[in-house]
N, C-alpha and C positions, 0 to 999 in steps of 0.2 A: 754454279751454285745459285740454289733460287732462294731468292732474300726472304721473301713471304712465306715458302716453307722450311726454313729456317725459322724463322720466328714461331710459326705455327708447329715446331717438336717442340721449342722450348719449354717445361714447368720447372719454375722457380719458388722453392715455397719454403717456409721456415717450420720446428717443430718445436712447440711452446710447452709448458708444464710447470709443475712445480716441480721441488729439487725430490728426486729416486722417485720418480715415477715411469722412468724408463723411457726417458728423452733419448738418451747416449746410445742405450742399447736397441733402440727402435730403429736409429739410425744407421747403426752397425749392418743388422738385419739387412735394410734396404739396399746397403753396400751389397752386399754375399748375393741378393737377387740379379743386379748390375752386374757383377761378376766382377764388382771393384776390389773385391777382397777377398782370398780364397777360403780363411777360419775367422770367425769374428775372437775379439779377447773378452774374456769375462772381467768385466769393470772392476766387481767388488772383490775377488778371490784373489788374495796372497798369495795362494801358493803358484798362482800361475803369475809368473812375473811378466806377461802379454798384457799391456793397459790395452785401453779402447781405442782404434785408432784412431778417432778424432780429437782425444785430449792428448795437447802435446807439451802443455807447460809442465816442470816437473811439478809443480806445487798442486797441480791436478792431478797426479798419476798420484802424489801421496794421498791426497784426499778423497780419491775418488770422486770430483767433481767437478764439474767443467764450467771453466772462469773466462775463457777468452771466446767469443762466439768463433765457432770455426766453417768453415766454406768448401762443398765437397760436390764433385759433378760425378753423375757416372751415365752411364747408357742403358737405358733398357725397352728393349722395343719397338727402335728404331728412335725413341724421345731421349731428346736430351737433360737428363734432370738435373737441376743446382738445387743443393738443401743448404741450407740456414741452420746447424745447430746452433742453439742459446743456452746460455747459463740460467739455470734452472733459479739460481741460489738467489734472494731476493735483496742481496750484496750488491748484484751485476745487472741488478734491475735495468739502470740506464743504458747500459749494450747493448739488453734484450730490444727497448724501447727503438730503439736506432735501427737496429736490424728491421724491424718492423715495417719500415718507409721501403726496404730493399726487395721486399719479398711480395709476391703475385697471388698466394693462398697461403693457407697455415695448415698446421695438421695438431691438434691439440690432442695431449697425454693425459687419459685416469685412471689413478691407480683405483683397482675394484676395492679394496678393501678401505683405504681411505674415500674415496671419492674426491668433490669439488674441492680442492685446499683453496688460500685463501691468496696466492701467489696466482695461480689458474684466474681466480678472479679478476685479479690485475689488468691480466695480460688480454686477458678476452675483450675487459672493457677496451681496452684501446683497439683490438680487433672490429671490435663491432662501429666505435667508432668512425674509424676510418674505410668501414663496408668490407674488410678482406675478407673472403671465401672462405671456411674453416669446414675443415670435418673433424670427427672425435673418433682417437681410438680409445677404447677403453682396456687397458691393459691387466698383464698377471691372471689372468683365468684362469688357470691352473692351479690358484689358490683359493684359501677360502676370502667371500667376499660379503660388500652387496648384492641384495638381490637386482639381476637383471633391469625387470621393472622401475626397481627404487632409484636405481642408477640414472634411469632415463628423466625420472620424474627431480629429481637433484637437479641435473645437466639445466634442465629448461629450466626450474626455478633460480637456481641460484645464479647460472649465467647468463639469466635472457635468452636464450637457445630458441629456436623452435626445431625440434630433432626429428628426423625420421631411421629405424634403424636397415640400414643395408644389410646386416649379417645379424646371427644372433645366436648366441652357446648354447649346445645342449648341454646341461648338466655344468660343474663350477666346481671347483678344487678337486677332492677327490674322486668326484662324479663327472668329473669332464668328462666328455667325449668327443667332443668337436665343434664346428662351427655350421650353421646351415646360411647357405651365402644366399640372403633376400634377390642380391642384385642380378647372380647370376644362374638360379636355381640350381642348388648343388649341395652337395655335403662332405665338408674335409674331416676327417677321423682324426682324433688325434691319438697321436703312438704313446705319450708321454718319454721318446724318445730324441731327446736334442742336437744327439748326433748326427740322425738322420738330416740330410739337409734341406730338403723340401718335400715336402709332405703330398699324398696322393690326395686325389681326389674324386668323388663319387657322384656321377651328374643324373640329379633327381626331380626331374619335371614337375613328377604327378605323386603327392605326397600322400594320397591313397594306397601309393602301390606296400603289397604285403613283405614287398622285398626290407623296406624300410625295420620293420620288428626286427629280422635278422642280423640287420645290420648292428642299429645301436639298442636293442633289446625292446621287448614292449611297452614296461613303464614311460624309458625316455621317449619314445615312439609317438603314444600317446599326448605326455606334455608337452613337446615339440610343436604336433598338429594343435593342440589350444593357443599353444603362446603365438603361433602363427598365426590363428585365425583372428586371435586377439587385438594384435598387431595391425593387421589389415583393418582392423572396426576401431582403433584408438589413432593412430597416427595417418599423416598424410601422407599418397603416395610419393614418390622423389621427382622433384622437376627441376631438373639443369639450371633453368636458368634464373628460378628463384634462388637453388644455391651460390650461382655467381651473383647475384644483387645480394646477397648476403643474409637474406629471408630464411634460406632455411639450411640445416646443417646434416649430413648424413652422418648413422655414428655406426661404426664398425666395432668387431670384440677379438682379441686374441689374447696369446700369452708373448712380447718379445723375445725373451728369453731363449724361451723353445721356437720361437720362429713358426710362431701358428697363428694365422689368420691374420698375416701380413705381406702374403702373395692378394689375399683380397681387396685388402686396402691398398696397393699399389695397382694392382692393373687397372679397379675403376678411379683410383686419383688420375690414371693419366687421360684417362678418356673423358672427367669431368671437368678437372681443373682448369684453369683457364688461362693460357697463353699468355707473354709478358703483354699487362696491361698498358693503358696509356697514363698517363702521368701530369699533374697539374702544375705548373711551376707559379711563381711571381707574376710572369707577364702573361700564359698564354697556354692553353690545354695542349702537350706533345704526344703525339701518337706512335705508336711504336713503330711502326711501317715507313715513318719518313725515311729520307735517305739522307739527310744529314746527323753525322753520331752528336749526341749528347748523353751523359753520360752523370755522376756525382757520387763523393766521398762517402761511404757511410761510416768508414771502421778505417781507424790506422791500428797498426800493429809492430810496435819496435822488435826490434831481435827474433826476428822468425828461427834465425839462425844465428844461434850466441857466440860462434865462431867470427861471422864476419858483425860490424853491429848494422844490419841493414834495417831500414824502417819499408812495411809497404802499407802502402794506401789501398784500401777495398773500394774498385769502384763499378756501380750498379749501372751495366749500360742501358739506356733507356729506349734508345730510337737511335738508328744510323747500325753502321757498320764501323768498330772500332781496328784500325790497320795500326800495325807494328812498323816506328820511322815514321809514322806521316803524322806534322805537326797540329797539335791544338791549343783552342785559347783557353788559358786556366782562367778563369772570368774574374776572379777575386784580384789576381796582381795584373792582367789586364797584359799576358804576356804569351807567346806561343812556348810550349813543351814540346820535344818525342821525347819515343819512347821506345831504347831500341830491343828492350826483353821483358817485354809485357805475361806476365803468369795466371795461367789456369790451375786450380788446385784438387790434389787430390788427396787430405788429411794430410800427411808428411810430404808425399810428394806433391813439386812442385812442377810445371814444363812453360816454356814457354812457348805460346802462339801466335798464327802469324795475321788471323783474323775472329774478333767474336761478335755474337750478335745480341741483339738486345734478349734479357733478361738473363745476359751472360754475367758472371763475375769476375773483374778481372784484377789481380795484383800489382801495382805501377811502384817499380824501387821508386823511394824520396828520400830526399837530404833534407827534409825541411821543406819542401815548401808546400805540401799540402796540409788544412785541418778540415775536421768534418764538417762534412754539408758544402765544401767546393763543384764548383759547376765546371767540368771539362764541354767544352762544343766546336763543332768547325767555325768559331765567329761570330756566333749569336750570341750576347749578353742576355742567359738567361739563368735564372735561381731556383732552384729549387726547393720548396720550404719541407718545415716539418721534421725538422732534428733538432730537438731542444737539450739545452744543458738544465734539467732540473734543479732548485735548491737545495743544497745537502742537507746531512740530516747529524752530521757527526764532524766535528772539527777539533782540528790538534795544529800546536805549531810544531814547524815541522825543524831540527837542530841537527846540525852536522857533529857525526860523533867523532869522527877523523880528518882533523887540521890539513891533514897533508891532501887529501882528496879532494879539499872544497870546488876543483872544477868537474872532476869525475860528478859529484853528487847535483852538481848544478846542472850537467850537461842530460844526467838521469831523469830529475824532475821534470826538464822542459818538455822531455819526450814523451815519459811518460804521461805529462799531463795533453799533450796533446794526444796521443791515441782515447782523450774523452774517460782514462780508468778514475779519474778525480780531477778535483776543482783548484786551482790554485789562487789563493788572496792575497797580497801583499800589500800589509798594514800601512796606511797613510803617515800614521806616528811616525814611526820606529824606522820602518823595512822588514819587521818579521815576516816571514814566510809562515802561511796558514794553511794547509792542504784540508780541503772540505770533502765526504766522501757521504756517496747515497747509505753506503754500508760496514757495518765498524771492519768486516774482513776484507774489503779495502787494503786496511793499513799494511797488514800482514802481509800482503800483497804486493805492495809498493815497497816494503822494506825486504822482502825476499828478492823482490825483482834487482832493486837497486845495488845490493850485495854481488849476486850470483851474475847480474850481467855489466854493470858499470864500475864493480869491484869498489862501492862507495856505502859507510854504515850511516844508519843517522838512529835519530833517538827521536822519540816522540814527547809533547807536554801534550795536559788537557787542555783548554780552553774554550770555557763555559759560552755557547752562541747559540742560539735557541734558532735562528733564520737567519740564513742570508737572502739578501732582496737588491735585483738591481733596481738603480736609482736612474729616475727620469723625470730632470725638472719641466714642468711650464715654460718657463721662463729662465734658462741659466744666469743672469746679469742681475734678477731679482735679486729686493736685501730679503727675501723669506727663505730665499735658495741660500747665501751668503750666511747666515744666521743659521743654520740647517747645517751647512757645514762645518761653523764654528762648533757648534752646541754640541754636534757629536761626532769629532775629530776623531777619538778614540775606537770609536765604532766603524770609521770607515775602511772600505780596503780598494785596490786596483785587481781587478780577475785579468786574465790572461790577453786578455785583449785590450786590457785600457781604459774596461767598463768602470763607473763606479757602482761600488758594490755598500749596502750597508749591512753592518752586521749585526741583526738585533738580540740584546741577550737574552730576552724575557716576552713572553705571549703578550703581557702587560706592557711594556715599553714601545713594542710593536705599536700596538694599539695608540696609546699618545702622541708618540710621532704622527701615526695617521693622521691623528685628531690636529694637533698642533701644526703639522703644512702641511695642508690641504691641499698645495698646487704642487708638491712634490710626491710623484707615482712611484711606490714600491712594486717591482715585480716579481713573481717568483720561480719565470723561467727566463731563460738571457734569451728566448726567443722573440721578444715582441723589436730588438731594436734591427 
């Protein structure tokens, strides 16, 4: 096995959106291409009781929404693909964020008729911050929309974008016809038939030729040849490797649904995208090609399987070759692990392997002992940054509803809170327990899970906290730190790790404390310690 062409199939890439714009279902799609999947499920339709097969919690098959990021490889074309689906829902915001550090490109969801939402927004900003590669599909063609043009001109403004389009619709809801692929000179018809499972194609060099009228009529014919030539005199041509420096974005159009104009977006994503990158940690820039594995936490996940309660840890291998049995140091407890049934995933199914390579994902059973953002390596103390715990935004004390279960419900919280679903506080006072969450469906969330897998109820209070902020004195032994902790006892709490947390209740109160000690730092992600 050659290591460097291993790494060289790999694309590892995540798919971003705001929530029904056809995240789940885009991804389904690219399953049935891989031949990961023989029929996809229609997400939204009742009557067909086949969810999607990448939402596997039940409280997503109810909703139609996908809460847990899920992890899926298939094969197509000799490349090895691992996708990233994300929760859309701006609940799950923080997961999405996390995942983000894991992934090597993105593939970003618009719906034509809504356009840029404001979740899109989000997500892209940290995209671009951190330079990842994106291309845009613009999805639902097959209905009515934006226009084309408007669409493009949205993208760039409202995300920073600079776009060039690879493909581009003739005609849009009832007028579809198909797509003319920019990339590969061609023209895919469409049946409006979604049965069919992949769609023929028409390869059209020279947009001259008369054949074209016959095909998708004269009118469309005609505005086809403008929107093209247009195209060519507005936008810039596509150059690789400004898309990987993250300058420019190619954007594709189809409908998922019908599974049109999603062979074109896969076969140029695998030719453009870009192989697992290299990776910046704490100490020292790591290159994918090394030979020693290093590897890190992005995602835990309790009860994959409610039958047994196993937790696993998702971990993003970066560089080396990850072996089944062969010991590594967890860097955080300073201790070697194996690991004798290490998991590849595929939506429900699970298998285990005997070797992965980097920008592989790989599932590690834990009892505990891993949290996000852990560095596995063959013995090099090294960290990996860039997984932060954001400040919540919604807090409730959290009350055990059933006396007789207080270990059950204790034993739920700890897990849950470490898979990173919420923040946990515990009041310096008293000892209340305060569960902090980015997003109010959170609760619902933790109180479903808690039930249905730990068989433990609890009950929620409100309680009024406007931020939490960790706290980092100057000077711990100072009397302004001493005085700081007296004066707002009430406000303080312990986060899961022992940080101290303040909890302020009011925008205004915030502010005073600022004002009032000076030498004591409020932060507002637990990432600076």
């Amino acid at each position: 096995m050659n290591f460097k062409k291993e790494i060289a199939r790999r694309r590892t890439f995540g798919i971003i959106s705001h929530p029904d714009a056809g995240k789940t279902t885009l991804t389904e799609k690219l399953l049935l291409f891989g031949g990961a999947i023989q029929e996809a499920g229609a997400v939204k339709n009742n009557k067909i009781k086949k969810s999607a097969t990448s939402d596997f919690m039940e409280i997503e098959r109810q909703r139609g929404i996908s809460v847990a990021t899920s992890v899926l490889a298939f094969i197509y074309k000799d490349k090895k693909i691992n996708i990233l689906d994300t929760p859309g829902h701006k609940d799950f915001a923080e997961d999405t964020f996390r995942t983000l550090t894991a992934v090597d490109s993105v593939i970003v969801v618009i719906d034509v008729a809504k356009g840029v939402e404001e979740q899109t927004e989000k997500l892209v900003e940290v995209c671009r911050m951190r330079k990842i590669p994106m291309i845009v599909f613009i999805n639902k063609m097959d209905r009515e929309g934006k226009d084309a043009f408007d669409l493009l001109d949205e993208v760039e403004q409202k995300l920073g974008l600079s776009v060039t389009p690879l493909s581009f619709p003739i005609g849009m809801g009832y007028d579809f016809k198909g797509i003319y692929n920019i990339y590969e000179k061609n023209i895919n018809l469409f049946s409006g038939d979604s049965k069919k499972n992949i769609e023929e194609t028409i390869a059209f060099d020279d947009l001259s030729n008369p054949e074209l009228e016959k095909i998708i009529g004269n009118k469309a014919a005609e505005t086809l040849r403008e929107n093209l030539e247009l195209i060519a005199g507005v936008y810039p041509p596509f150059e690789k490797q400004k898309y990987l420096d993250g300058a420019q974005q190619p954007v594709f159009f189809g409908s998922a649904l019908n599974n049109f104009g999603v062979r074109e977006l896969l076969d140029c994503f695998i030719e453009i995208a870009p192989p697992p990158r290299d990776k910046m940690s704490e100490e020292r820039l790591v290159k994918a090609d090394e030979k020693h594995m290093t590897g890190f936490v992005f995602k835990i996940h309790a009860n994959m399987d409610p039958k047994h309660r196993d937790r696993l840890a998702f971990v993003k291998i970066v560089s080396g070759t990850f072996e089944r049995n062969k010991p590594y140091l967890h860097v955080r407890h300073d201790k070697n692990l194996k690991f004798s049934s290490p998991n590849a995933f595929f939506a429900e199914k699970k298998e285990i392997v005997d070797i992965s390579f980097p920008g592989d994902i790989v599932g590690l059973h834990d009892t505990g002992n891993f949290k996000i953002g852990d560095t596995l390596t063959e013995g090099e103390a090294l960290h990996y940054k860039g997984i932060p715990s954001f400040s919540p935004e919604h807090f409730r004390y959290i009350n055990n509803a059933d006396p007789m279960k207080a270990k059950q419900l204790f034993k739920g919280i700890d897990q849950l809170m470490d898979e990173g679903v919420a923040q946990l506080f515990t009041l310096e006072l008293n000892g209340r327990k305060v569960i902090g969450t980015v997003g109010a469906l959170q609760y619902e969330v933790i109180q479903y899970r808690l039930e249905h897998e730990y068989g433990a109820k609890c009950t929620y209070e409100n309680f009024p906290v406007f931020k939490a902020c960790w706290v980092e004195p100057k000077d711990p032994k100072s009397t302004e730190f001493q005085e700081f902790k007296r004066v707002k006892q009430k406000f303080l709490a312990k986060d899961k790790r022992g940080q101290l947390v303040f909890l302020a209740d009011s925008q205004f109160s915030l502010q005073m404390t600022q004002q009032k000690y000076p030498n004591v730092t409020l932060h507002f992600t637990s990432e600076y310690a």
